[in-house]
N, C-alpha and C positions, 0 to 999 in steps of 0.2 A: 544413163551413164553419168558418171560425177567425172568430174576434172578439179585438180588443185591448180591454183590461178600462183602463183609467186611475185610479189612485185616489191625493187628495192626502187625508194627514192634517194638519191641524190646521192650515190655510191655510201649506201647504208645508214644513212642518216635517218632513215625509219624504213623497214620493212612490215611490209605485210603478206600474210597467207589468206586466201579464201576459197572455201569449197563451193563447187558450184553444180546444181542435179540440174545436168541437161536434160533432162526427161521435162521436167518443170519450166526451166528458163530456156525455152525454144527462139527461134529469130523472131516468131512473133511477138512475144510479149517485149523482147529486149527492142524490136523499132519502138513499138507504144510507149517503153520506160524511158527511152533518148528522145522520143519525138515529146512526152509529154512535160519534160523540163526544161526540153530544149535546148538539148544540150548535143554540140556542134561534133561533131563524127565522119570519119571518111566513109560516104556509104561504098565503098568497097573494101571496105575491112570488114570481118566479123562482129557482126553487132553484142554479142555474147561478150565477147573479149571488152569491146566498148564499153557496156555497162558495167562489167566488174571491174574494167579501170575508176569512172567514175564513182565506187564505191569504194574503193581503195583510198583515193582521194578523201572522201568524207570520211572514211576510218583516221587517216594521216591529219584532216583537220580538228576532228575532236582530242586525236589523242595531244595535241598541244595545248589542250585543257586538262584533260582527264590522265596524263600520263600511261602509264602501264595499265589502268583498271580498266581491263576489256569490259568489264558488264555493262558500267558507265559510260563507253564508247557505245559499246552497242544499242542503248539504252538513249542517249542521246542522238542518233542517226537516227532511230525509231522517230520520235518526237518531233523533227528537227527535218520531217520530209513527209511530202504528203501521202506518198505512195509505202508501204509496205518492201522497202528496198533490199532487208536482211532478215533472214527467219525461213520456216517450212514454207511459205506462203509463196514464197520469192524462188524459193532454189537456190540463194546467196549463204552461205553461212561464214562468216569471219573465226576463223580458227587459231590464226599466231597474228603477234603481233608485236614489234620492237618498237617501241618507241619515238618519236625524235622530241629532244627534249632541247631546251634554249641552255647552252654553257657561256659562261662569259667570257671564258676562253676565247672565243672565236667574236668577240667584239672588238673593235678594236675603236678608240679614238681618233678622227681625225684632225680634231680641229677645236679649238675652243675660240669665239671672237666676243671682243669688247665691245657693248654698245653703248653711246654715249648716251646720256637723257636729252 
């Protein structure tokens, strides 16, 4: 069975889609993929859900390198993790993807202070 996973960060500041073939990415593989990075999970939540959070996440952190170039995202998470996390191999496939991009807009200045020598 496949499931589309939808996840928006930070009221849209970057979304991402992931398809995920549950046939493939079973509870078993998904404890081994949290248990082996270590990565902190309520184990009574769906483990499934869990790692394609976590994938989400490394999508959302490359693409504030890579901007909009899914391949270069995908291609960098490959790289950039020891386990096979996105692809046939996985069950994971990253499909959409919005960006979150840095605007200066939403910088703001607080403060400038004088240092003497």
């Amino acid at each position: 069975m496949k499931k589309i996973y939808h996840f928006n960060y930070d009221y849209g500041v970057a979304e991402v889609t992931i398809a995920v073939d549950t046939d493939i990415l079973t509870e078993e593989p998904a404890c081994a993929i949290l248990d082996f990075y270590g990565w902190y999970y309520d184990k009574e939540t769906d483990r499934i859900g869990e790692v394609v959070k976590r994938c989400a996440m490394e999508v959302i952190r490359a693409g504030v390198r890579y901007g909009n170039d899914l391949t270069a995202i995908k291609e960098y998470v490959k790289e950039n993790n020891e386990l096979d996390l996105l692809g046939d191999k996985s069950g994971i496939k990253v499909i959409a993807f919005e960006p979150f991009q840095f605007d200066e807009v939403r910088l703001e200045l607080e403060e400038i202070e004088t240092l003497e020598k």
